[in-house]
N, C-alpha and C positions, 0 to 999 in steps of 0.2 A: 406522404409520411410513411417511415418504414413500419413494419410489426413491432421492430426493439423503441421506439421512440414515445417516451411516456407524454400523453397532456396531461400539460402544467394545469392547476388550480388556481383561481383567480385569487387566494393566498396566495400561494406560491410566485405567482406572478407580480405581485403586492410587494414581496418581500425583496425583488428587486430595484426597488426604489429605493432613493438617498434625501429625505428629505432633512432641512436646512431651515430652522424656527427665527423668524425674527422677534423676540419675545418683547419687541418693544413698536411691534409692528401689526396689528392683524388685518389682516388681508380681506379677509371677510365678517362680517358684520349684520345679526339677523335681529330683526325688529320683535322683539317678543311678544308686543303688544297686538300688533298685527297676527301673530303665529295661536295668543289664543283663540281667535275667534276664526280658525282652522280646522277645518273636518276632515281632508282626508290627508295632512302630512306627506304631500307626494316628497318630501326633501332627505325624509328617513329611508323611504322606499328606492328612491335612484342614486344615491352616495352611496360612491366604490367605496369606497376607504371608510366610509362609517362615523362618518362628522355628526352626522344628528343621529341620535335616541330620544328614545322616548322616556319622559321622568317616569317617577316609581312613588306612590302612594297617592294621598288625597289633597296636601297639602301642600301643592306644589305650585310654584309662582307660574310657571310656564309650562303647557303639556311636551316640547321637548329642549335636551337639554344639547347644546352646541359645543365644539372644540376644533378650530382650526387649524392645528399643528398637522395630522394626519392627511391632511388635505393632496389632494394630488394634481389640482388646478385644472379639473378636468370641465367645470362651468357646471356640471349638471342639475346642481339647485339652484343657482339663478334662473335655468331654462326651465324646468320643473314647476317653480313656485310663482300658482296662478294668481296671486293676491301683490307681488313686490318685496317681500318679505328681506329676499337676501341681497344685501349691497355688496358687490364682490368687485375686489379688485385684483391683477397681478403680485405678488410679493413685492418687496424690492429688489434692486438688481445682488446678486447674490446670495440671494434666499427663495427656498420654495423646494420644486420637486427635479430632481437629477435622477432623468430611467438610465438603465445601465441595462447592456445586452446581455440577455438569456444565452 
């Protein structure tokens, strides 16, 4: 790599993606019942894209909170999460994530 050639940020890198929602489709699927009786949330920790967070207050039905859209069908919390938690499948066929060259 030359001196002029900037590294990208893994935003940056992110924002080259095209993804494509089946809103009548989710692809992934996390058992919340299973996820409370979860200590260390490895599924927050390894999501590129930011699918799991952690809820906010005391009153919360599940300690985190999921959204499949951002997803970038990378597997890494189905591999991650020691307990079975996440049922994860492919999208359907023309839906999901389109990388597009940098």
């Amino acid at each position: 790599m030359s001196k002029t050639e900037k590294i990208m940020t893994i935003d940056e890198k992110l924002s080259l993606t095209k993804l494509t929602t089946d809103k009548n489709y989710e692809h992934i699927t996390v058992n919340q019942e299973i996820c409370r009786k979860c200590k260390t949330f490895d599924c927050v920790y390894a999501c590129p894209a930011n699918c799991y967070k952690f809820s906010e207050g005391e009153e919360v039905d599940s300690p985190i909170i999921f959204d499949y859209a951002p997803c970038l069908e990378c597997g890494s919390c189905r591999i991650v999460c020691p307990h079975g938690s996440v049922d994860w499948h492919y999208p359907k066929g023309g839906f999901g994530v389109e990388y597009k060259n940098s």
